[in-house]
C-alpha positions in Angstrom: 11.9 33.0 -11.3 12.8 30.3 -13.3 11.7 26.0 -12.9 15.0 25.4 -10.5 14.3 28.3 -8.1 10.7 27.1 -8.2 12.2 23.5 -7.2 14.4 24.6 -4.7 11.8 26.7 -3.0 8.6 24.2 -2.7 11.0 20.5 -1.8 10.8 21.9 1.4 6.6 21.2 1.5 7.1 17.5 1.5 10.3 17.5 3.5 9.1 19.2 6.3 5.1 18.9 5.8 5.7 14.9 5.8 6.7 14.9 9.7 4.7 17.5 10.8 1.7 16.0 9.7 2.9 12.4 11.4 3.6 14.8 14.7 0.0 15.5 14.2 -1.4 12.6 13.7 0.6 10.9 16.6 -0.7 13.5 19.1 -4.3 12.7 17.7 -3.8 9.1 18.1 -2.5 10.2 21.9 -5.6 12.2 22.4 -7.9 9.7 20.6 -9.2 13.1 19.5 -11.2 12.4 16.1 -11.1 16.2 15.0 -7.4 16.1 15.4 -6.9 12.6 13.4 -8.9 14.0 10.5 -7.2 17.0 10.2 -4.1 15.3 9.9 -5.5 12.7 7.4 -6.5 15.5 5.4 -3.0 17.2 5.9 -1.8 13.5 4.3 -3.8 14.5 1.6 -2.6 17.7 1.0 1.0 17.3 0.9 0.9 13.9 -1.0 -0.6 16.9 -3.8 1.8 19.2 -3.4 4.8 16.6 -4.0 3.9 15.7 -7.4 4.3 19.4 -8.3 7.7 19.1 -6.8 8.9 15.9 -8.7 7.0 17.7 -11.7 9.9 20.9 -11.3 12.8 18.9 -11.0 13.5 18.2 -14.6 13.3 21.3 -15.7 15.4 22.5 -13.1 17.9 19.9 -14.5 17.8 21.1 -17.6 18.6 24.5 -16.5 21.7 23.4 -15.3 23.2 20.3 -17.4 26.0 22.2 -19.1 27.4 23.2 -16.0 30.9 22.4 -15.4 30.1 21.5 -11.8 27.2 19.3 -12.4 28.1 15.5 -11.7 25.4 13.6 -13.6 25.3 10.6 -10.7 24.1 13.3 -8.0 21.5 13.9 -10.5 20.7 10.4 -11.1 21.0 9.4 -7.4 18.3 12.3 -6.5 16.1 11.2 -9.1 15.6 8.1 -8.1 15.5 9.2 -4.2 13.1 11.5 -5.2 10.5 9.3 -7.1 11.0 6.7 -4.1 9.4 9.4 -1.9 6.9 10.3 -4.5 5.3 6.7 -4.6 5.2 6.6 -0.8 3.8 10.2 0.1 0.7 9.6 -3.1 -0.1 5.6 -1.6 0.0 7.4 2.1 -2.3 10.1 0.9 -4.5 7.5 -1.2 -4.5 5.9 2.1 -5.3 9.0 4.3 -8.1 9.4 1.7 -9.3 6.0 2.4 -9.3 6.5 6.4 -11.9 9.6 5.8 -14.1 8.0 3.9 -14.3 5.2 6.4 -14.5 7.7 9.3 -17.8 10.1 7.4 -20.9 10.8 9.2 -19.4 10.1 12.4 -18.3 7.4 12.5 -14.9 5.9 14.2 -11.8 6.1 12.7 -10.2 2.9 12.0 -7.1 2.5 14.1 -5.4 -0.1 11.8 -5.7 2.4 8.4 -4.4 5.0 10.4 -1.5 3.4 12.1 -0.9 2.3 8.1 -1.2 6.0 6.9 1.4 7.0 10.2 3.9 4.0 9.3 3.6 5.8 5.5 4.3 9.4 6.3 7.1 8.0 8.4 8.7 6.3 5.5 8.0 9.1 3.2 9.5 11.5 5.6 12.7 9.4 6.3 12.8 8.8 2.5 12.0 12.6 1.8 14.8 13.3 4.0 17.3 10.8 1.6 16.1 12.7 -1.1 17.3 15.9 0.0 21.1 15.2 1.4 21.3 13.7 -2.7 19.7 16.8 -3.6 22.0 18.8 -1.4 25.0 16.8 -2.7 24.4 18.0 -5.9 25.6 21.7 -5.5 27.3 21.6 -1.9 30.1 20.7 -1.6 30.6 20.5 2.0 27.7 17.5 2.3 29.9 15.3 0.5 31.1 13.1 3.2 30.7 9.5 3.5 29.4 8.2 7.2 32.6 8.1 8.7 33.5 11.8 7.4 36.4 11.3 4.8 35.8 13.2 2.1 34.4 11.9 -1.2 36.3 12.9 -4.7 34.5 14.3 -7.0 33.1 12.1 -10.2 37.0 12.0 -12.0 39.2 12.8 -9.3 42.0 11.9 -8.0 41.0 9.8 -4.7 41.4 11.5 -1.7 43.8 10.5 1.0 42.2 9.5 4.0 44.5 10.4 6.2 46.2 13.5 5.9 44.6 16.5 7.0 42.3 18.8 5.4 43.2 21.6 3.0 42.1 24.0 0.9 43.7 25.7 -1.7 46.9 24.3 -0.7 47.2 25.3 3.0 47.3 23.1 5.9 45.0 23.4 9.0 47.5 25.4 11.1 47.7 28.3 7.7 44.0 28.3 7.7 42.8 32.2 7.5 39.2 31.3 8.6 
């Protein structure tokens, strides 16, 4: 195991710890169950640590990988800076889950307002999380690299792409397709 597989295989912590732990803190703040908010306060905590790890692999994974004929450098670039955008918001929402527990030790109430602050934060760290991976995914899969209204973006150097005719691949039209 080398630092990309290591990359590849713990992004999906944050990516699908951020919104389980906001499921979890939603259904405490449903339940106005205090055990329930702060286990998912310490959840924040948790996988606001196990990001930076992930951000931590990614350059060595790049490295790994930089004289590759397929790499396009701007997917790179592009997930980088995804990436890090998540990073600051998942550590400030786990400084802020920490903050939330310490206000809610020896039994005392947990502050509504810090917590609907830490929920607002592992929403935006999910949905940027989430950002982070399709430029991630763009990177090395072809097939993701679409633009919203699904035409087909050239590769960094290409010939553009023309819109409107129909899809082929290596020289065959949809009706030849051997799929």
């Amino acid at each position: 195991m080398d630092a990309a597989h290591l990359h590849l295989m713990i992004n999906h912590l944050p990516i699908l710890g951020t919104p389980l732990v906001a499921g979890l803190l939603i259904w405490g703040m449903i339940r106005q169950s205090r055990d329930v908010l702060r286990t998912a306060l310490g959840a924040a905590i948790v996988v606001a640590a196990l990001s930076y790890p992930v951000f931590l692999t990614g350059e060595p994974a790049e490295e790994k990988v930089e004289d590759s004929a397929w790499l396009q450098e701007r997917l790179v670039h592009e997930h980088e800076e995804r990436a890090e955008a998540g990073l600051i918001a998942i550590l400030l929402t786990g400084v802020l889950g920490a903050v939330v527990l310490w206000q809610s030790r020896g039994g005392r109430g947990i502050p509504t307002a810090t917590t609907g602050l830490t929920l607002a934060g592992l929403l935006i760290s999910s949905g940027l999380f989430g950002w982070s991976a399709l430029a991630g995914g763009l990177i090395r899969h072809d097939e993701l690299r679409t633009d919203t209204s699904g035409l087909t973006i050239p590769a960094e150097g290409a010939a553009p792409v023309d819109s409107l005719a129909p899809a082929t691949r290596e020289g065959k039209s949809d009706g030849d397709r051997d799929d």
